[in-house]
C-alpha positions, -999 to 999 in steps of 0.1 A, spaced: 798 -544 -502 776 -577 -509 745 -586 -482 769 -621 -478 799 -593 -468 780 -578 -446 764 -607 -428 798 -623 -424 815 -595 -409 788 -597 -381 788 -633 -380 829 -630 -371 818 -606 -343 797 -630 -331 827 -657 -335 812 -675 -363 837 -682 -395 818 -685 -426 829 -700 -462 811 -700 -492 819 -724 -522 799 -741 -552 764 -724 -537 771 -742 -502 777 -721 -470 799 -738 -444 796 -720 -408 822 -729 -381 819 -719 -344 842 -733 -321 842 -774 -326 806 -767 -342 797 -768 -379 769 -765 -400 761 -763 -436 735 -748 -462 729 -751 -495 717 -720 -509 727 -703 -541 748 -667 -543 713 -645 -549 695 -663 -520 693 -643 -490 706 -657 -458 693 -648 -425 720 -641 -396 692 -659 -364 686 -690 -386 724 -693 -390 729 -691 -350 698 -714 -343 712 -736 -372 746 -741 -350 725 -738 -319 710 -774 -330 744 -784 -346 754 -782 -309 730 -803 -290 738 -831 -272 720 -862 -250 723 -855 -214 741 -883 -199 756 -895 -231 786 -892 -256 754 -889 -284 756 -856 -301 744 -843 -333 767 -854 -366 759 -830 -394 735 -800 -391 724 -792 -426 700 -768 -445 684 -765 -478 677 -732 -497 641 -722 -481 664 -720 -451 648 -694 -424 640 -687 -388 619 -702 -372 604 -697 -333 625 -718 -321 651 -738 -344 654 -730 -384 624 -740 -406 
């Protein structure tokens, strides 16, 4: 079973759909999505996906102002707080 397998399967638990097509990750989690672009052989980090859709999900107190695309390149990872 591939790490990407694996990781999605826990991701679904979680209630996170996840597609993979032409080396870009698309992650879904109710209303919320957020992309990455990292190639097949990268590895891919299940907290810097749900801090990646954490900050897909903000929004501006008192406001309809919300975040319009959450994306990532390929040195994609954790960080403390939201993904580096």
């Amino acid at each position: 079973m591939s790490t990407f397998t694996r990781l999605q399967k826990r991701l679904s638990r979680c209630g996170i759909e996840t597609h993979f097509n032409n080396d870009i990750y698309t992650f879904n989690k109710q209303d919320i999505t957020a992309q990455v672009l990292l190639p097949n052989p990268l590895p891919l980090e299940e907290k810097a996906v749900e801090q990646l859709l954490d900050f897909a999900s903000v929004t501006m107190p008192n406001s309809d102002g919300k975040v319009c695309a959450a994306r990532a390149t390929p040195d994609f990872h954790p960080g403390t707080i939201a993904p580096g």
